[in-house]
C-alpha positions in Angstrom: 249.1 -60.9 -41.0 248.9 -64.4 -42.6 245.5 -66.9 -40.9 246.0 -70.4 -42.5 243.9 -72.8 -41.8 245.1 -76.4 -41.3 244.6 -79.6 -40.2 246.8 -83.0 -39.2 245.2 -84.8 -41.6 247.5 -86.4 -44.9 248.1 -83.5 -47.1 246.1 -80.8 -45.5 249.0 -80.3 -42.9 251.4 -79.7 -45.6 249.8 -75.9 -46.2 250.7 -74.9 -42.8 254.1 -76.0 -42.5 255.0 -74.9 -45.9 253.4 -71.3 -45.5 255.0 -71.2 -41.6 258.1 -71.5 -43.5 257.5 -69.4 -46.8 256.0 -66.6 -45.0 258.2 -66.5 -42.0 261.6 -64.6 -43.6 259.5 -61.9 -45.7 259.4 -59.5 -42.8 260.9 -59.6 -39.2 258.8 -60.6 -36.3 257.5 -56.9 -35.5 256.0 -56.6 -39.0 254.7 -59.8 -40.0 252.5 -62.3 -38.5 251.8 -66.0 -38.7 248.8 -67.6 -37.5 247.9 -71.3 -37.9 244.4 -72.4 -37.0 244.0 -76.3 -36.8 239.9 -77.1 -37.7 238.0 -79.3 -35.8 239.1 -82.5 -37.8 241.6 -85.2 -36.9 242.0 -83.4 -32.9 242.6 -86.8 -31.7 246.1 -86.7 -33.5 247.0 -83.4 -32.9 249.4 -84.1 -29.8 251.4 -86.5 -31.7 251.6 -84.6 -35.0 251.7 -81.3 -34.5 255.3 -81.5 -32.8 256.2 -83.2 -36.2 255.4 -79.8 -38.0 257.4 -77.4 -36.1 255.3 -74.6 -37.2 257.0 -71.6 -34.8 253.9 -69.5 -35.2 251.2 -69.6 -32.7 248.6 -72.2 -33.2 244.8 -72.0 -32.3 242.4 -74.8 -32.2 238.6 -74.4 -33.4 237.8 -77.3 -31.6 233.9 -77.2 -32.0 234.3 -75.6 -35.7 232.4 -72.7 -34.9 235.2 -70.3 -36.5 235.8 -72.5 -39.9 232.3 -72.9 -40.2 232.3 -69.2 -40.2 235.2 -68.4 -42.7 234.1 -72.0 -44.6 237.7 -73.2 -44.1 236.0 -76.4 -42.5 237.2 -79.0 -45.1 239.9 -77.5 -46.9 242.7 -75.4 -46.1 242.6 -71.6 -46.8 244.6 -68.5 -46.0 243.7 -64.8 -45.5 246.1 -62.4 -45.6 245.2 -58.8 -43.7 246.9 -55.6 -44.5 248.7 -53.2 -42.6 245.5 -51.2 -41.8 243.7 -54.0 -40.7 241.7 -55.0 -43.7 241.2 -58.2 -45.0 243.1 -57.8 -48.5 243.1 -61.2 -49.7 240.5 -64.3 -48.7 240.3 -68.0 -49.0 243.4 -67.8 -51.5 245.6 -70.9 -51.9 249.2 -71.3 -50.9 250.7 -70.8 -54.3 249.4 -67.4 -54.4 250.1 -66.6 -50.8 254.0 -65.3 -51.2 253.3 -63.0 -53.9 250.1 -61.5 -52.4 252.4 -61.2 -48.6 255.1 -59.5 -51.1 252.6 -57.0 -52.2 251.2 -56.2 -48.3 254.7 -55.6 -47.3 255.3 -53.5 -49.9 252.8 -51.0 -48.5 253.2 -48.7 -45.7 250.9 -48.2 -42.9 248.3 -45.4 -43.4 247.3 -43.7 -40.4 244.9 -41.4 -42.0 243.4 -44.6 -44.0 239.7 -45.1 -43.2 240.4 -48.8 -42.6 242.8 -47.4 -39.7 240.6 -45.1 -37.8 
């Protein structure tokens, strides 16, 4: 599973789209998925721009921050990728490095009798 953060602000919105459409072919539906999470920033422009980004994942909108602020994705875009198993393998990790890592995840199998998985 693939979280990237985004928002509809100049280039920050470039991330999502790009990584909607990166990410999307390594794996079919079942096995992969895509979640965008707009922050708090720039909602007043959402309506009109996020049509423009036809992002075909599911989108989420931290509208009071609470969930960036968490994560520290607040001001600039991040991704986490989380394995098979559920673990977070890779954290705050830009979108240059976001194929490669997805390749590696993919690569594995699931683990039932992985601690992570119990």
């Amino acid at each position: 599973m693939l979280i990237q953060t985004f928002t509809t602000r100049g280039s920050s919105r470039g991330p999502a789209a790009r990584l909607a459409k990166t990410i999307k072919p390594l794996a079919d539906e079942s096995d992969f998925v895509t979640i965008a999470v707009h922050t708090p920033e720039d909602l007043d422009r959402i309506d009109t721009l996020l049509p423009r980004l036809k992002l075909d994942v599911p989108v989420l909108v931290d509208e009071k921050g609470e969930w960036c602020d968490s994560v520290g994705a607040f001001k600039r875009p991040i991704a986490y990728l989380i394995d098979r198993q559920g673990t977070v393998r890779y954290a705050s990790i830009s979108a240059r490095n976001v194929e490669d890592a997805a390749q590696k995840l993919l690569a594995e199998k699931y683990d039932a009798n992985s601690p992570a998985s119990q």
